[in-house]
N, C-alpha and C positions, 0 to 999 in steps of 0.2 A: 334931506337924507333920512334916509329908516335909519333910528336907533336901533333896530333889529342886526341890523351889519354889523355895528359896532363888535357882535360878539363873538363875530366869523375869525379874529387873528384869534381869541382865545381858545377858541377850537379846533381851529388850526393849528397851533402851541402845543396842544394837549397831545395832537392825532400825531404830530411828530414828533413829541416829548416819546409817547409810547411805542412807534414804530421805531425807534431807534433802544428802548428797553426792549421790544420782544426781540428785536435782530442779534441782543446782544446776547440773549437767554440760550437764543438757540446755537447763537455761535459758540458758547459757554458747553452747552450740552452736547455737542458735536465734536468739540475740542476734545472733553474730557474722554471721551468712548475707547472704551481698550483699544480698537485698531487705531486709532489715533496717538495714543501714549504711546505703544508700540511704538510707531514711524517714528513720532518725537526722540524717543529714546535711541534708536538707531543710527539717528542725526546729529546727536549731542557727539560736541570733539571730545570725549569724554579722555585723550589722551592729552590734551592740552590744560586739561582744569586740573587731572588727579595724574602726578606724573610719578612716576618710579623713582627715574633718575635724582630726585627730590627724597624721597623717602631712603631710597641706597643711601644718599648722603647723609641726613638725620641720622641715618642709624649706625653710622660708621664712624661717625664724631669719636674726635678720639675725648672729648671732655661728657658724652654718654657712658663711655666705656666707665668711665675715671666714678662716675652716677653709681652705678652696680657693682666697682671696686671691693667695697666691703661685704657685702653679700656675698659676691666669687670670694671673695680673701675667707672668709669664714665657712665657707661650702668647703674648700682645700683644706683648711685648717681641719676641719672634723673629719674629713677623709682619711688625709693622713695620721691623726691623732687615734680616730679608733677604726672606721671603718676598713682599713689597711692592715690594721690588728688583725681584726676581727677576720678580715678574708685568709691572710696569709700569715698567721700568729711565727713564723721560723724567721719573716724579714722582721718581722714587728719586734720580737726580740733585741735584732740590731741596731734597729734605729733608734737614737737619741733624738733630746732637742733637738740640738744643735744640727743633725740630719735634716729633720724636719722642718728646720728655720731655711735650709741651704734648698732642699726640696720643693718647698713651697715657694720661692722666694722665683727656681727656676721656672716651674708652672705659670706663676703671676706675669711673670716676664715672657716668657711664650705668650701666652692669652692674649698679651698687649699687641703683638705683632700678630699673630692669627687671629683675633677676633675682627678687626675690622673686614680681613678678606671673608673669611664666614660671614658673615651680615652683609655684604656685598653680593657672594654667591645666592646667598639666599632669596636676597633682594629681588633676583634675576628671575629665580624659579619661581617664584610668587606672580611675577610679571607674565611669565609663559601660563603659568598657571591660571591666570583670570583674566577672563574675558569680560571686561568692566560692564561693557554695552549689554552684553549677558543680562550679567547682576543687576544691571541698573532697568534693562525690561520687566524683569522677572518681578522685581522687588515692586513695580511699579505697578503691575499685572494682581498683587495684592491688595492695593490701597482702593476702596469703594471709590466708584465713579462719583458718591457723595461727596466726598472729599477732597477730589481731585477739583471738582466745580468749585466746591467754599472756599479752598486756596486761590485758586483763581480768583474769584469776586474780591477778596479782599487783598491779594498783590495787587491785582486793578481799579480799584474802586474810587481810586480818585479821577483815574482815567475813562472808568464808567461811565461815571456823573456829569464827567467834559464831552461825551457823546450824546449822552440824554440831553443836557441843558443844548446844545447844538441844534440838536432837533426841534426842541421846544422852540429856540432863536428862529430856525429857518421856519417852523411851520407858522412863526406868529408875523415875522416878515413877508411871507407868500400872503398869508392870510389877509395882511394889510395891504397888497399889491392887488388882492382881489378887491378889495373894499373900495379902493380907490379905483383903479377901471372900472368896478361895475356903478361907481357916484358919476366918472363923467360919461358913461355914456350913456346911462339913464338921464340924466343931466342934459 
């Protein structure tokens, strides 16, 4: 037998090692190409990952409200303390404390039962409002096609390497299937 064959799987290794790297390159560079993001983005259930109906609820909790309690409690306090003065100095006159504890106290207590439906309604309009698949083209439609490929490589890249070494396997297998037929029938 030529030692010369001997070096035909390694070659073969190699030619598939690399046909399976430039296929992935180009599949990478085709992937990434704005009318490709595009469709990607159009495709994404982008109402099953980011849902409203999730967000309405976060934001209606009544233990968020309970969060910003003292901000709103101190926003009314200085309302009615001077700002209410200040506007309409002939109520301001009248009011005492003890108005303003009974006042403030009514406001807080409304807020509690109307802010959730407010944050709700809101919720809604925000939802009418935005067209996700929109945003998420558009937003996508800015990121260089550079970087759209280096994320990819490296989400994938363990899965790369299990394509490339695959190649190298099969080219250095084939390679040895030739070395063996071409020994026995030279043989």
């Amino acid at each position: 037998m030529n030692p010369a064959l001997l070096i035909v799987p390694v070659v073969a290794a190699f030619i598939g090692w690399m046909c399976n790297k430039i296929a992935l390159q180009f599949f990478i560079k085709r992937f990434s190409s704005k009318s490709n993001v595009n469709s990607l983005a159009a495709n994404i259930p982008v109402d099953e990952i980011f849902s409203f109906d999730e967000i309405s609820e976060k934001i209606t909790d009544p233990a968020n409200l309970q969060k910003i309690m003292p901000v709103i409690d101190e926003h009314i306090d200085h309302f009615l303390k001077v700002k209410l003065k200040q506007s309409m100095p002939v109520v301001g006159m009248f009011i005492g404390e003890k108005t303003i504890a009974q006042l403030k106290q009514v406001f807080l207590d409304e807020l509690q039962s109307l802010f959730p439906q407010i944050m709700q309604n809101y919720a809604k309009e925000l939802q009418n409002d935005f067209d996700l698949k929109k945003i998420l083209a558009y937003k996508l439609q800015s990121v260089p096609e550079e970087k759209i490929q280096n994320t990819i490589r490296q989400a994938f890249s363990k899965q790369f390497f299990t394509i490339e070494m695959t190649g190298a396997i099969m080219g250095f297998v084939i390679g040895s299937i030739s070395v063996f037929i071409t020994y026995f029938i030279v043989k």
